[in-house]
C-alpha positions as CSV (number, residue, x, y, z in Angstrom):
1,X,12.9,40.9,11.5
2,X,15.3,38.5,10.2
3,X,14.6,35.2,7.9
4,X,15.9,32.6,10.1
5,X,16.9,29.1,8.4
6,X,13.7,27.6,9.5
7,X,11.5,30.0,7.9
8,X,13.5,30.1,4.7
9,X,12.6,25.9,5.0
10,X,9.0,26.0,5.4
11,X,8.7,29.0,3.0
12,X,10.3,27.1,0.2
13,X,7.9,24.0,0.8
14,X,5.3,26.4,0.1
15,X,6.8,27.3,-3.1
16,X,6.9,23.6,-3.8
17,X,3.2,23.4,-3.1
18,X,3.7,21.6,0.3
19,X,0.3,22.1,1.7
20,X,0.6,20.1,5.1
21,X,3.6,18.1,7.0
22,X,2.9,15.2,9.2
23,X,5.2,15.4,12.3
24,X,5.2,15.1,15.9
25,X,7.4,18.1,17.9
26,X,10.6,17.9,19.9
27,X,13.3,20.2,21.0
28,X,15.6,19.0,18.2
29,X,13.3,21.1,15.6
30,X,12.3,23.7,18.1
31,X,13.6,26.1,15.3
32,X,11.2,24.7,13.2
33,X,8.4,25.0,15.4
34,X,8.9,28.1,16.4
35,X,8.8,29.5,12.6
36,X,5.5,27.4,12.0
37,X,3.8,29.8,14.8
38,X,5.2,32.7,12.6
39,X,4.2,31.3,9.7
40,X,0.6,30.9,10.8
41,X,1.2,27.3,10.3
42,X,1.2,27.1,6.6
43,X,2.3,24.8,5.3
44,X,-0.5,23.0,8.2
45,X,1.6,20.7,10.7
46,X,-0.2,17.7,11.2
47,X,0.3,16.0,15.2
48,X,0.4,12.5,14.7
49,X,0.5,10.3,18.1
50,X,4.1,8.4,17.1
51,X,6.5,9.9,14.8
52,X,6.3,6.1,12.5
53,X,2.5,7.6,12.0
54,X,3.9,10.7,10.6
55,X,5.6,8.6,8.3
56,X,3.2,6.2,7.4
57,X,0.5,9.1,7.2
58,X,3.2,10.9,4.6
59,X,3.0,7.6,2.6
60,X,-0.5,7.1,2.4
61,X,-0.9,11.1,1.1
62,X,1.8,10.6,-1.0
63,X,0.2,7.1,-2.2
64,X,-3.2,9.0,-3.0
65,X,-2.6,12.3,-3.8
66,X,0.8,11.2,-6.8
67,X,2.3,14.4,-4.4
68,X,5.2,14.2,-2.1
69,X,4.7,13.5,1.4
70,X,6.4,15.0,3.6
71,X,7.4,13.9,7.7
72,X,9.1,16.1,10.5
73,X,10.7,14.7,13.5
74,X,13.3,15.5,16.2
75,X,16.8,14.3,16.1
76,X,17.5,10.9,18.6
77,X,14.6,8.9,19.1
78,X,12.4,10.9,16.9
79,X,14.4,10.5,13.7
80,X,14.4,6.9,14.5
81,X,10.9,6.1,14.8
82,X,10.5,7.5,11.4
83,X,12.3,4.9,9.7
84,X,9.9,1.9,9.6
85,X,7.5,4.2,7.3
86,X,10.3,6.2,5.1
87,X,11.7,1.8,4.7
88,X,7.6,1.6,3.3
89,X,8.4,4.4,1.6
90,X,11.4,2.7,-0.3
91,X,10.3,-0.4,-1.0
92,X,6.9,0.9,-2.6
93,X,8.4,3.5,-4.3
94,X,6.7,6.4,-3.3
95,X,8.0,10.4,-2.8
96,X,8.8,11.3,0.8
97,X,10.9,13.9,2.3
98,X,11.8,13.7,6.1
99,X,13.4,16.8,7.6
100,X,14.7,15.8,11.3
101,X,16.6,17.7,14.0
102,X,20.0,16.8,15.2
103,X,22.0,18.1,18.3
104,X,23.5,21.3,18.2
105,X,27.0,21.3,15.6
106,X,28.9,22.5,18.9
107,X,28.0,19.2,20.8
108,X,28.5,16.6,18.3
109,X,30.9,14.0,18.7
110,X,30.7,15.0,22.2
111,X,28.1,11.4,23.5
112,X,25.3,14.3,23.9
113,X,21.9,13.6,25.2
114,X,19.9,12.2,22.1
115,X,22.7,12.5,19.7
116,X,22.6,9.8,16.8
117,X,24.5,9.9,13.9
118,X,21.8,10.4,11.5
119,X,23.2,10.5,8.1
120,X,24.8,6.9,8.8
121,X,21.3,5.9,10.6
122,X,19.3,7.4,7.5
123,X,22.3,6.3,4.6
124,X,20.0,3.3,3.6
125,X,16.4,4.7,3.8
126,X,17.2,7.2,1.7
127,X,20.2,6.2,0.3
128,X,19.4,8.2,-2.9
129,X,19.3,11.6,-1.2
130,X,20.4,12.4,2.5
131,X,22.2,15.5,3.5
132,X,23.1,17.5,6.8
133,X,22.7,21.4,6.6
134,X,25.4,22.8,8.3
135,X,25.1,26.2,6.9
136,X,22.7,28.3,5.6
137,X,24.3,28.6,2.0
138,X,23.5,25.0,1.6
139,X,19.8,26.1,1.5
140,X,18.0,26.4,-1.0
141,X,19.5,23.4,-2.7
142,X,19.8,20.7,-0.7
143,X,15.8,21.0,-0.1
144,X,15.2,21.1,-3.7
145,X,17.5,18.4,-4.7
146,X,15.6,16.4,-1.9
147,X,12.3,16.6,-3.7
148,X,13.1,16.4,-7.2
149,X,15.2,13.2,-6.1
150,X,12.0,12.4,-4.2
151,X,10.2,12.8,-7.6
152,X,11.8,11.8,-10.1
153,X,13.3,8.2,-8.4
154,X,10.0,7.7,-6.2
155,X,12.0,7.6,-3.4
156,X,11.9,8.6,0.3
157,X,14.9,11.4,0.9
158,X,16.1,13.6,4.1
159,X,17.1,16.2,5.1
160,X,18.8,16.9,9.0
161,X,19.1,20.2,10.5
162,X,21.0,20.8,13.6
163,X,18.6,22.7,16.2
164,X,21.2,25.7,15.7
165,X,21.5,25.4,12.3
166,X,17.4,26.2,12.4
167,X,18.1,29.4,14.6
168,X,20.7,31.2,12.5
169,X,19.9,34.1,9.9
170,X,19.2,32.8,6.8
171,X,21.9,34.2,3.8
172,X,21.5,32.1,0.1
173,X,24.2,31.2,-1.8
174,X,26.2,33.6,-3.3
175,X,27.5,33.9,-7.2
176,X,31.1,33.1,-6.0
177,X,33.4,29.7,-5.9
178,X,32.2,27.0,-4.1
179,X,28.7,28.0,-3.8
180,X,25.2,26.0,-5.2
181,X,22.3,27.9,-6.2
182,X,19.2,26.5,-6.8
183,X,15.8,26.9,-8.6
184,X,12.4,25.8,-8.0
185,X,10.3,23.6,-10.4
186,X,10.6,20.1,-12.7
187,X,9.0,19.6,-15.7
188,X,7.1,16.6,-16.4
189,X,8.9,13.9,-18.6
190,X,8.3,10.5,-20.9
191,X,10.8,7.8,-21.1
192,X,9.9,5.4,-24.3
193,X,11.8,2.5,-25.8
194,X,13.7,2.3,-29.3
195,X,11.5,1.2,-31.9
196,X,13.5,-1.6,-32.6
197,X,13.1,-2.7,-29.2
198,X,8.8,-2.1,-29.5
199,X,9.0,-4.2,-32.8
200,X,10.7,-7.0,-30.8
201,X,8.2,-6.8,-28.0
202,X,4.9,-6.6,-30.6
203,X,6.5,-9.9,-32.2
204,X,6.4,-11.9,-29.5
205,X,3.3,-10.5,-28.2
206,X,1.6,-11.3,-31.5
207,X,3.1,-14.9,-32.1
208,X,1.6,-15.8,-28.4
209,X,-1.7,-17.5,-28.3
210,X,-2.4,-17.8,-24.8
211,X,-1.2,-14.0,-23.1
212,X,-1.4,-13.2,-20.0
213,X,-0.9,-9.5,-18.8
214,X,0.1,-8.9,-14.5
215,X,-0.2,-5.1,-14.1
216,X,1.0,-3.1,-10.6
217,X,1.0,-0.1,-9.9
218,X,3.5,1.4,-12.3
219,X,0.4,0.8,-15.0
220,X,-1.8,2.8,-13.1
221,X,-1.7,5.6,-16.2
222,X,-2.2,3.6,-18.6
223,X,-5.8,2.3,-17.6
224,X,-7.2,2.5,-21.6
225,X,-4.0,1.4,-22.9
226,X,-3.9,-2.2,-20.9
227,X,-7.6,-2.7,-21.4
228,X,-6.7,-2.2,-25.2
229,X,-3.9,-4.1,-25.1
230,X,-5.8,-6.7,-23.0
231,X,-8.7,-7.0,-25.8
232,X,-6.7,-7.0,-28.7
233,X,-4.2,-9.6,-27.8
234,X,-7.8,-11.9,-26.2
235,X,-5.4,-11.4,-23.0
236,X,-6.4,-11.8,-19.2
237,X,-5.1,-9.7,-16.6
238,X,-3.8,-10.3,-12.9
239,X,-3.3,-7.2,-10.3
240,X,-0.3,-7.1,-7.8
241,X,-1.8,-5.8,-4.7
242,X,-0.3,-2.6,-5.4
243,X,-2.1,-2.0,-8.8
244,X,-5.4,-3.7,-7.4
245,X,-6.9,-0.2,-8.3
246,X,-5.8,0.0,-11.8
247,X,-8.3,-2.1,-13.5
248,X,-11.7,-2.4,-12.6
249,X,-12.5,-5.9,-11.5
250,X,-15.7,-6.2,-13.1
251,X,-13.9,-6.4,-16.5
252,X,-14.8,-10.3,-17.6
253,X,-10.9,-10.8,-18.2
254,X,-9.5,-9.3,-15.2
255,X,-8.8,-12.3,-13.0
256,X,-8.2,-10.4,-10.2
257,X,-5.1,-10.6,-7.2
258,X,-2.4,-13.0,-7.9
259,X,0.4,-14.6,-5.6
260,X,-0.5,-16.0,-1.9
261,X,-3.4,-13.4,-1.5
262,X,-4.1,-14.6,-4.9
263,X,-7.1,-15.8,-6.6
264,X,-7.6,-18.9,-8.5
265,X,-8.1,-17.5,-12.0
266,X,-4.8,-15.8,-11.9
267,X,-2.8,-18.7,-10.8
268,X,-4.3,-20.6,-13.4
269,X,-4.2,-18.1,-15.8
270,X,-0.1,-17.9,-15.3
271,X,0.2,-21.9,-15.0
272,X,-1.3,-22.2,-18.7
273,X,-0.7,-19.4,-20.5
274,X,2.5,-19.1,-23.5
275,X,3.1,-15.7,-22.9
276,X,3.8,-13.1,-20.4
277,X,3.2,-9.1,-20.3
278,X,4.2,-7.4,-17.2
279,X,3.3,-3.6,-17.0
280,X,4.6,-1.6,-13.9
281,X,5.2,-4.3,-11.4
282,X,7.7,-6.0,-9.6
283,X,5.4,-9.1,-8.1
284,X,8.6,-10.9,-6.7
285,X,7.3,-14.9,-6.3
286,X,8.6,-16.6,-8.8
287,X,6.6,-19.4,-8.0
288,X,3.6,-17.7,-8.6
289,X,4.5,-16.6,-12.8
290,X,4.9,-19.1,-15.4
291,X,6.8,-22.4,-15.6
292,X,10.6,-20.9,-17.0
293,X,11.0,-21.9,-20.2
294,X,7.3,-22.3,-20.9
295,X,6.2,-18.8,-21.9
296,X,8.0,-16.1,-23.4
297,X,8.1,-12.9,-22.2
298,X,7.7,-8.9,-22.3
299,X,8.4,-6.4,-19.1
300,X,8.1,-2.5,-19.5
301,X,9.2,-0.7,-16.1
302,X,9.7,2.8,-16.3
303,X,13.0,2.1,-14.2
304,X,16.1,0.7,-15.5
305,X,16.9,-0.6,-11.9
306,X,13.5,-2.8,-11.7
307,X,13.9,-3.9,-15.3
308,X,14.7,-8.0,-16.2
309,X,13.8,-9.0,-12.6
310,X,11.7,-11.5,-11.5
311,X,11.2,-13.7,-15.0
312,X,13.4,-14.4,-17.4
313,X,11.5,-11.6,-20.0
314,X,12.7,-12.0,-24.0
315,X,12.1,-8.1,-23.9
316,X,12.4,-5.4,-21.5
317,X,11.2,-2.1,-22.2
318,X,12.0,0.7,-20.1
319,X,9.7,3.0,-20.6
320,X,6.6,4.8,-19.0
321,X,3.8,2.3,-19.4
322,X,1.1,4.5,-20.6
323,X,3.7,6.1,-23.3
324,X,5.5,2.7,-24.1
325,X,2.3,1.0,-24.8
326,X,0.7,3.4,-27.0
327,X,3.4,3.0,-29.5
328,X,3.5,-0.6,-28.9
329,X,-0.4,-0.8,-29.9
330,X,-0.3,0.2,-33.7
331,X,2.2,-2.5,-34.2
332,X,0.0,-5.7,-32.4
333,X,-2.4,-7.8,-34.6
334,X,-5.8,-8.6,-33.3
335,X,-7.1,-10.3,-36.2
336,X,-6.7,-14.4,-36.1
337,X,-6.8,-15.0,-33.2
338,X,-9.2,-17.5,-31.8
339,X,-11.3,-16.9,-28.6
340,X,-10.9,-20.0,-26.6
341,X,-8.4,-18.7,-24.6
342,X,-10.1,-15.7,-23.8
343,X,-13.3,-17.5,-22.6
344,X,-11.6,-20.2,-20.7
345,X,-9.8,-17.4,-18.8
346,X,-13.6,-15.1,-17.9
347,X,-15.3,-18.7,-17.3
348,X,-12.6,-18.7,-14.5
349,X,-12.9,-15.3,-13.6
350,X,-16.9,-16.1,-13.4
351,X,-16.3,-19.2,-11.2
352,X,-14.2,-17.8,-9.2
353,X,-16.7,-14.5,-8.0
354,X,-19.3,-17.5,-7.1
355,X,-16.6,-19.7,-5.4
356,X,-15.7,-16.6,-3.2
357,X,-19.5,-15.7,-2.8
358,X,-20.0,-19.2,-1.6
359,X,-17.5,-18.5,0.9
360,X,-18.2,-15.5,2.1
361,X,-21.5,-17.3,2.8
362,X,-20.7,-20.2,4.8
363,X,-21.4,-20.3,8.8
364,X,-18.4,-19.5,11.4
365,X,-18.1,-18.8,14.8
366,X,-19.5,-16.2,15.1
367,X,-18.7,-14.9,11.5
368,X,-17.4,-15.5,8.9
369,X,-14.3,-12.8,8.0
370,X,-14.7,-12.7,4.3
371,X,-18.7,-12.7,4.7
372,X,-17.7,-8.5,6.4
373,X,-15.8,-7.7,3.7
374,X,-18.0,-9.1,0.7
375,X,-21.0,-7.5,2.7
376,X,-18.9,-3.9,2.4
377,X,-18.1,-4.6,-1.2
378,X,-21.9,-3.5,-2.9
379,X,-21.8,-0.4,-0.3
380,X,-18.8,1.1,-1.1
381,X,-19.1,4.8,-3.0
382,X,-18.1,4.8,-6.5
383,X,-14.9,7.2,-5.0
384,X,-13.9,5.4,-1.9
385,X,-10.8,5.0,-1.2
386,X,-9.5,1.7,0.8
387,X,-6.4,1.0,2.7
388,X,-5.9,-2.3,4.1
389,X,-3.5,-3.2,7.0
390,X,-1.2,-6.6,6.8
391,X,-2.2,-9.7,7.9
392,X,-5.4,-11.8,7.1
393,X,-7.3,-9.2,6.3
394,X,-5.2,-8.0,3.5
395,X,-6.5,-11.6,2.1
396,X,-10.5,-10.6,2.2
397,X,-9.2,-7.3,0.7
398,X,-8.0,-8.5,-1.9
399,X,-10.4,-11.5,-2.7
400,X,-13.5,-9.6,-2.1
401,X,-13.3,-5.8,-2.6
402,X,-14.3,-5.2,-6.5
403,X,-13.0,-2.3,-7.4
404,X,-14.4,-0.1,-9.7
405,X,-13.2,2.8,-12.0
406,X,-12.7,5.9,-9.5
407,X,-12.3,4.0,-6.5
408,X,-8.4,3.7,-5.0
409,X,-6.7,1.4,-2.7
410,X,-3.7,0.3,-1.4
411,X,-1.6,-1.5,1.2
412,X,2.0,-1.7,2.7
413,X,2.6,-3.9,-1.1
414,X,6.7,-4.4,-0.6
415,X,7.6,-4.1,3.3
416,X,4.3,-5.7,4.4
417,X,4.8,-4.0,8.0
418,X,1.8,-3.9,10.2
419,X,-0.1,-0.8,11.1
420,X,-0.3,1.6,8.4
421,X,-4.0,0.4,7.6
422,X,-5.3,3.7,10.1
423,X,-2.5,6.2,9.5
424,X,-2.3,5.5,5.4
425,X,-6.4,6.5,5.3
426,X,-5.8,9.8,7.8
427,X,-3.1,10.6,4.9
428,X,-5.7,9.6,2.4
429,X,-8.1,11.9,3.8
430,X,-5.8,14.9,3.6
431,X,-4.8,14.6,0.7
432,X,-8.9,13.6,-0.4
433,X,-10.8,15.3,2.3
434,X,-13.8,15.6,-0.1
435,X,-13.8,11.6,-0.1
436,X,-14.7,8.6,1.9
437,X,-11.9,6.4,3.6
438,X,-12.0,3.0,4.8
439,X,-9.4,1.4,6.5
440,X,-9.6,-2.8,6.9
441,X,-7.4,-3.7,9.8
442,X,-6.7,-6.5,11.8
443,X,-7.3,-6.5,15.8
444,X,-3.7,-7.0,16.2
445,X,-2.4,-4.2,14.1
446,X,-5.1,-1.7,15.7
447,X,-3.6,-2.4,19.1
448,X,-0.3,-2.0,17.7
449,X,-1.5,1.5,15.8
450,X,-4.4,1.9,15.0
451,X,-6.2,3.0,18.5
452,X,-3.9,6.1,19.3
453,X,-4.3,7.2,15.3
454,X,-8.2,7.1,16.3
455,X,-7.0,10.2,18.5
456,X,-5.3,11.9,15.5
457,X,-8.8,11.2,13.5
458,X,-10.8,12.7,16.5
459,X,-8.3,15.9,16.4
460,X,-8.7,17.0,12.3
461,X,-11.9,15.5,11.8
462,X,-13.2,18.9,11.3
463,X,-11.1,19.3,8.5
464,X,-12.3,16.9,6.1
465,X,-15.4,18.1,4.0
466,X,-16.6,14.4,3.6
467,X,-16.2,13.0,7.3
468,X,-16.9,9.7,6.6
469,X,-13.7,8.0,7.7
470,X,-14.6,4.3,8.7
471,X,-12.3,2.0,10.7
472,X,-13.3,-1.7,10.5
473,X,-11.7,-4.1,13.0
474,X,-11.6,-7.7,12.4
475,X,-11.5,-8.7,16.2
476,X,-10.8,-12.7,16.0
477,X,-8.3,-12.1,19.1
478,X,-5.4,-14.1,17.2
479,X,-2.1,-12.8,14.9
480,X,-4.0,-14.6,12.2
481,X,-1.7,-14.4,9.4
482,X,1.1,-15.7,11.2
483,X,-0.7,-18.2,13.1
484,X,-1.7,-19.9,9.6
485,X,1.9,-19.4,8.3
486,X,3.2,-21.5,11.1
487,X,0.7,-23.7,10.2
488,X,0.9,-23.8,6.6
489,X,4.6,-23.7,6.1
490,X,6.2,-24.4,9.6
491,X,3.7,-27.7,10.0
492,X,3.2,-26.3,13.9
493,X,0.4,-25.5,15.7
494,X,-0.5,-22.3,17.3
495,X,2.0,-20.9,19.7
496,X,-0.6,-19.0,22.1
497,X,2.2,-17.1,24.2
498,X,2.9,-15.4,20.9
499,X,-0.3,-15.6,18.7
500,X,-3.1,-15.1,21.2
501,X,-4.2,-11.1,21.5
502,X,-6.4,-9.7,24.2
503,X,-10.1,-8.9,23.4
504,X,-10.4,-5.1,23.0
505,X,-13.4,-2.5,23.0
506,X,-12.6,-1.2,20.3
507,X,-15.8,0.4,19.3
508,X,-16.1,1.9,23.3
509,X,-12.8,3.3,23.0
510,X,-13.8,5.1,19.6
511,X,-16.6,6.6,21.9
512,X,-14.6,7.5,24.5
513,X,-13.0,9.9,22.0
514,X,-16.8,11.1,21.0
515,X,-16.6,8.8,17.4
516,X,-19.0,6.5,16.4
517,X,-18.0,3.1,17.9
518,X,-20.2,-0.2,16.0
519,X,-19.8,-3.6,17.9
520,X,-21.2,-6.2,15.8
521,X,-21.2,-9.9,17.6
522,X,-24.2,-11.8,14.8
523,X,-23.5,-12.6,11.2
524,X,-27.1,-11.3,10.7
525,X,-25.9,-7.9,11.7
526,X,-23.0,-7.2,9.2
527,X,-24.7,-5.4,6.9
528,X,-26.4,-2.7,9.9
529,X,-23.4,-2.3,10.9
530,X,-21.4,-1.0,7.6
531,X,-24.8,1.0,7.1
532,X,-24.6,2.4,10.6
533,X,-21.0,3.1,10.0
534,X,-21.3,5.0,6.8
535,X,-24.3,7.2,8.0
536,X,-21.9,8.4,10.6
537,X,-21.3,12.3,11.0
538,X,-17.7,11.6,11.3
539,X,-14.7,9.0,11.4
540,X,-16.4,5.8,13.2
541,X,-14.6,2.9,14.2
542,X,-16.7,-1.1,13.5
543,X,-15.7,-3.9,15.2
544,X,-16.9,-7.6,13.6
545,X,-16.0,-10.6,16.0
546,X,-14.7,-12.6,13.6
547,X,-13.7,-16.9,14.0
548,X,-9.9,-17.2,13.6
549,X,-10.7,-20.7,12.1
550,X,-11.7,-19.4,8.8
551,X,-8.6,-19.9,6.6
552,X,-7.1,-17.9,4.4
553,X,-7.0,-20.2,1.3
554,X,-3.6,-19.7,-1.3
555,X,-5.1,-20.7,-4.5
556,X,-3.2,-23.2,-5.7
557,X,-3.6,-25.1,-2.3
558,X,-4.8,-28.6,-3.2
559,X,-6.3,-31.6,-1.3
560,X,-3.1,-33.1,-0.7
561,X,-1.6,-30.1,1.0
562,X,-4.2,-29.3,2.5
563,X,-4.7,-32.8,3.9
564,X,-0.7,-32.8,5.1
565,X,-1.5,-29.1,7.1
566,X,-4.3,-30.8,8.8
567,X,-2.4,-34.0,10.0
568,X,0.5,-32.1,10.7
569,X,-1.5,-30.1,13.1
570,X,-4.2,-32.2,14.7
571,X,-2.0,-33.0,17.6
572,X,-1.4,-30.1,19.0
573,X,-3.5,-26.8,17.3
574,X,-5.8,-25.4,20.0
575,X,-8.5,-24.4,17.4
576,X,-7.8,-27.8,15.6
577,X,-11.3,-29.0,15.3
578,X,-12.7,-25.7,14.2
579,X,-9.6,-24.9,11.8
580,X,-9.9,-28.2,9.8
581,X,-14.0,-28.0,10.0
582,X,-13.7,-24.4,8.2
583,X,-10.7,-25.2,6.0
584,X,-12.9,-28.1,4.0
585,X,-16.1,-25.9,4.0
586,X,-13.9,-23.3,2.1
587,X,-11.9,-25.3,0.0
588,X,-15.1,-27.6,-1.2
589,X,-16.5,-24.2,-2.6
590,X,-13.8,-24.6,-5.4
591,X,-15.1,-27.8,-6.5
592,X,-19.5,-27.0,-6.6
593,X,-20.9,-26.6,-10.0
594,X,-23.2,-24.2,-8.8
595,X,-24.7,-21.9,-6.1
596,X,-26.1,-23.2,-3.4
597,X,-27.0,-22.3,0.5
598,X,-24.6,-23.3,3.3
């Protein structure tokens, strides 16, 4: 029997180590399909519900695993609905391939049913590696050059295969004129600065007396190399959300998230300090870093292409951050410096964990958001992984998860699109299935995804050694994030046509599919029900009815603005009373010497 294209495909992902491909079928990759039933589906084909799942599910093994993800789809609509999770893809920087169908070559051009012009459609997504197959020669190297590219530029790339491209016998290129061989395989590599360039960085890291250090996720290899950085230089560090897992946040200097989803140490730590480190990150509000002109500055980004954004840096090093800074560190000076900076910045740190405890505590109707997520934080197993959805819940993530060393997490950082909360922690758990998953999503980005994925979770949760896979729904019934934006920075009210969702059963509907399903109504019941939830014999879906009044806070909000917000609202908000009522309680916290009982 003959090698047809499509078994040459998914026999050379095997060779790459592809274990499993998150698609969803059509006849545009019948070829395909038809060589995964002869290939006794290896690598495993993973049925999402919607092709963006695929995607998104790709990016979250991809996010957790530091291995390519990879998506199939059919040509037309198929290909399409890929897009918004290969666009995630980009703009986190993450390795994804996506192999798609297209028409058959004799039909194109022709207006056929589902035919799209792909390579323009795709041209942007992956703009660093996109190529038809139009004969089998092309194969092996247009695969292989669309994961090393994937690799090595943390990139999403594609490949499109018309469906009779699939079915014809399989020939490799030959040693003649015109043809491309290939070969498996890239070795691992370190990019490092000159030394000149280190010595220029370790001078105006050492002549800086207040330093503060933002990491992202580009630090994430370097985890003893910041925390010795951090303690020689008397330095605090802020997290992008994307490197919220780098540091553990029960280090007294790290002051946690910074930007809008922020927390107050961090903004005060950038408004005062003299100098600026930034490790592996790309945090892109200005408004949010220091004053320009008041601190001087140091960036190291393994990619040229990110480098000198953002701040105006005295010194960018390109460079791999765990390799850059362990030849930077030999050249700092610890000695002299005093420590007044360095305990102003953990009495912050300290003030703000009882601020946000104080919050979390306060009464709502019927609870509180941020009192569910600071009643998961002292439950969560040392290796949990978390993966938070968009909106206001990405806000309690942030302000209240601790995370601790061997625990991940992560979020859509860069696109901030809803719904990947479910489909990044079914990805997790693939490429982790000996670990537990939680995914924090809002009720409007379940409806939106997260329900059908429950059907995905139902279908492979066999396949996960640790089942625990635990959906939490913050059911408040409102877009919450956008409602306070148009409050916040449009001075409108809520528009209830656009911002009012219906009330969902969401916990029934995880039992209808034979998963736990947790409703929890009373404050008093929080706890029970993250307990009930993580004693489950398999994924479990927990519902909290949460009051839409509770404000997300940005941490440099004062009085004054806060004051304007309410006034420019009052006459017209349908959850004015209760918004304003909640958005004092909160704030006040900030301002109480102590602990005390709300």
């Amino acid at each position: 029997m003959s090698t047809k294209v499509s078994d040459h495909i998914l026999e050379r992902l095997r060779a790459w180590g592809v274990e499993q491909v998150f698609g969803y079928p059509g006849d545009g990759i019948n070829g395909l399909l038809a060589a995964w039933g002869r290939a006794e589906d290896q690598p495993r084909f993973i049925q999402s519900r919607h092709e963006e799942m695929s995607a998104f599910e790709a990016v979250g093994y991809a996010k957790f695993s530091g291995r390519i993800g990879v998506c199939a789809a059919t040509s037309g609509p198929g290909a399409i609905h890929l897009l918004n999770g290969l666009y995630d893809a980009k703009l986190d920087h993450v390795p994804v391939l996506a192999i798609v169908g297209q028409t058959n070559r004799t039909a194109m051009g022709g207006s056929y049913q589902q035919e799209v012009d792909l390579h323009t459609l795709y041209k942007d997504v992956a703009s660093e590696f996109v190529e038809t197959v139009t004969v089998p020669e092309q194969l092996p190297n247009v695969l292989d050059r669309a994961i090393r590219t994937a690799y090595a530029r943390r990139c999403p790339t594609a490949l499109i295969i018309p469906a009779d491209v699939q079915e014809l016998d399989y020939s490799p290129p030959t040693h003649e004129f015109k043809m491309v061989p290939s070969s498996l395989g890239m070795s691992d590599y370190t990019v490092t600065p000159t030394d000149e360039a280190l010595r220029r960085a370790a001078d105006v890291l050492n002549a800086g007396d207040k330093v503060a250090i933002l990491v992202g996720q580009g630090a994430a290899g370097a985890v003893a190399e910041v925390r010795e950085v951090a303690e020689m230089l008397g330095a605090g560090v802020a997290k992008a959300l994307l490197g919220k897992d780098v540091l553990s946040d029960e280090l007294p200097y790290v002051t946690g998230p910074i930007g809008l989803l922020g927390s107050r140490p961090s903004y005060e730590m950038m408004r005062d300090c003299d100098t600026l480190l930034t490790i592996g990150s790309s945090f892109p509000y200005a408004q949010f870093m220091p004053d320009f002109g008041k601190a001087r500055g140091v960036q190291i980004d393994i990619d040229p292409h990110m480098i000198g954004m953002r701040y105006p840096y005295e010194v960018n090093l390109v460079g791999d951050a765990r390799a850059t800074l362990r030849r930077l560190i030999p050249m700092l000076k610890a000695e002299g410096r005093g420590r007044e900076w360095y305990d102003t910045v953990c009495a912050n740190v300290k003030r703000w964990h009882e601020t946000m405890e104080r919050r979390a505590g306060l009464s709502a109707d019927p609870i509180n958001p941020e009192h569910v997520a600071r009643a998961l934080d002292p439950l969560l197993p040392d290796n949990a992984i978390l993966t938070s959805d968009s909106g206001s819940v990405a806000n309690w993530y942030a302000r209240h998860i601790t995370m601790r060393p061997g625990m991940r997490g992560s979020l859509s950082g860069t696109l901030a699109t809803m719904g990947p909360g479910v489909p990044y922690a079914i990805g997790a758990k693939f490429a982790h299935p000996d670990r537990p998953v939680f995914a924090l999503v809002g009720d409007g980005a379940m409806q939106m995804n997260g329900l059908a994925e429950m059907i995905t979770a139902a279908k492979y949760r066999d396949r996960w050694s640790d089942p625990r896979l635990v959906v939490a729904v913050w059911n408040n019934q409102d877009l919450n994030q956008v409602t306070w934006e148009m409050r916040a920075m449009e001075g409108a009210p809520s528009f209830l046509p656009s911002q009012s969702i219906p009330d969902v059963q969401y916990a029934a509907f995880a039992r209808s599919l034979g998963l736990t399903g947790i409703r929890v109504e009373k404050p008093e019941d929080v706890e029970a029900g993250w307990r009930a939830a993580l004693e489950a014999d398999g994924p479990a879906v927990v519902e909290f009815l949460t009051d839409p009044a509770v404000p997300p806070i940005p941490p440099h909000a004062s009085w004054e603005q806060m004051e304007a917000t309410a006034a420019s609202i009052l006459k017209g908000d349908a959850d004015r009373g209760s918004m304003v009522k909640q958005g004092l309680k909160a704030k006040v916290q900030e301002f109480l010497p102590g602990r005390q009982k709300h």
